[in-house]
C-alpha positions in Angstrom: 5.8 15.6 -26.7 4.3 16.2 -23.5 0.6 14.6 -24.5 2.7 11.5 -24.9 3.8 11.5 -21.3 0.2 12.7 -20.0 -0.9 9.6 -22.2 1.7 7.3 -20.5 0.6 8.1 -17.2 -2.6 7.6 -17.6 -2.0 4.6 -19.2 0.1 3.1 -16.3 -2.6 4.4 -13.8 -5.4 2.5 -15.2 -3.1 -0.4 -15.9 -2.4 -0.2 -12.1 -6.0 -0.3 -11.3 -7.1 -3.0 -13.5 -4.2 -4.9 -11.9 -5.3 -4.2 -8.5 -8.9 -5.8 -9.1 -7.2 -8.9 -10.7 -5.2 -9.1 -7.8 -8.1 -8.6 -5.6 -10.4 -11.3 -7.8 -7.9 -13.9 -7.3 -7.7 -13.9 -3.9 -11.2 -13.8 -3.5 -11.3 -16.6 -5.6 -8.2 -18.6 -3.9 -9.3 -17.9 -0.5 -12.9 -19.3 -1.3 -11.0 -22.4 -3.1 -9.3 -23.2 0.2 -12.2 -22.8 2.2 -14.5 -25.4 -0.2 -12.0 -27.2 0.1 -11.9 -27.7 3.6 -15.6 -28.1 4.0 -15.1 -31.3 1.4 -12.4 -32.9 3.8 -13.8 -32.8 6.8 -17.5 -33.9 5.6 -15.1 -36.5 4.1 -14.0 -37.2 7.4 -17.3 -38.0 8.5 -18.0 -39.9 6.0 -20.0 -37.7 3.4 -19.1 -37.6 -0.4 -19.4 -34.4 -2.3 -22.1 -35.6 -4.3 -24.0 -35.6 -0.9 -23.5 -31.9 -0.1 -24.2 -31.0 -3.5 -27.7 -32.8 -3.2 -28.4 -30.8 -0.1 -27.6 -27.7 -2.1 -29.6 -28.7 -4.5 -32.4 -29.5 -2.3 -31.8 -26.2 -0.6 -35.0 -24.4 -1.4 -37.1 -26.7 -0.6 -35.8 -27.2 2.8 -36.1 -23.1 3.1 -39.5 -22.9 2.1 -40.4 -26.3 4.4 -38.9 -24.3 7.4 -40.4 -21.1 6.8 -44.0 -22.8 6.1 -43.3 -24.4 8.7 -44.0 -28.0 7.1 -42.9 -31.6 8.0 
């Protein structure tokens, strides 16, 4: 009888843990949601689309390795 309860504790421990870390992962997730988000309504305010920041993200690399070549 008294494995059982060791059993049961450990059980509810790790349940705990794995709990915590969802918890964690969505708000990490929902925070970073709200904060795209955001980004995508004020460049829509200025009149960008999201198909236009996701071509400079794409284009991203290129742009670095302009800068740090230090071409035009």
């Amino acid at each position: 009888m008294p494995t059982n309860i060791v059993i049961l504790i450990a059980a509810l421990i790790v349940a705990l843990i794995i709990f915590q870390a969802v918890l964690k992962t969505l708000k990490t997730f929902i925070s970073s949601a709200i904060a795209i988000f955001a980004i995508l309504v004020i460049l829509n305010m200025f009149g960008f689309s999201p198909d236009d920041l996701i071509q400079e993200i794409t284009n991203l690399p290129e742009i670095l390795r302009q800068m740090l070549t230090g071409e035009n």
